[in-house]
N, C-alpha and C positions, 0 to 999 in steps of 0.2 A: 258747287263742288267741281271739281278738276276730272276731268273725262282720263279714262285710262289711256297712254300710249299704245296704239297697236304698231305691233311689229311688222313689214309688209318686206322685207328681205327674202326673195325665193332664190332660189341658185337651182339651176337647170341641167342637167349634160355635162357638157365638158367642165362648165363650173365647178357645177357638185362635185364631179367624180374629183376633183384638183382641189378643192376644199374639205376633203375624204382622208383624202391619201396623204395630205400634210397634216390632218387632224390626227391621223393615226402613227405619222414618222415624221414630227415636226423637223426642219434642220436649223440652223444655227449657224449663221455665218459672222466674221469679221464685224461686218458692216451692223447685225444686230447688238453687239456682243458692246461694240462701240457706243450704240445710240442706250440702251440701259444704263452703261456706266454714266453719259453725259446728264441723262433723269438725274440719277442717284445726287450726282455730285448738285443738278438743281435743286433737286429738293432739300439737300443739306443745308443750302447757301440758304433756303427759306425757311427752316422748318420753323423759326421762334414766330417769322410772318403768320404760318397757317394756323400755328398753334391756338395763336391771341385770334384771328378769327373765328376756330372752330368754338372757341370758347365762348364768345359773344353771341353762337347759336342756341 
């Protein structure tokens, strides 16, 4: 049987506090706004690809 994944990610100090404060007032720039649409438009170009394999699962 397949052992569980543990999570071993700690964020400390200035980390955390900066992992915090965008958890709570994410922003949204250009450059994000751009990289989603470029997803989207991949995953269109594929979707019959993933289809036919989710199916084979």
């Amino acid at each position: 049987m397949a052992k569980p994944v543990e999570l071993g990610l700690v964020l400390e100090g200035e980390d955390a506090e900066r992992f915090f404060e965008y958890d709570e007032n994410p922003e949204v720039s250009d450059e994000l706004i751009a990289m989603f649409i470029e997803g989207k438009e991949i995953y269109e170009q594929n979707r019959r690809k993933l289809s036919s394999i989710s199916s084979r699962l």
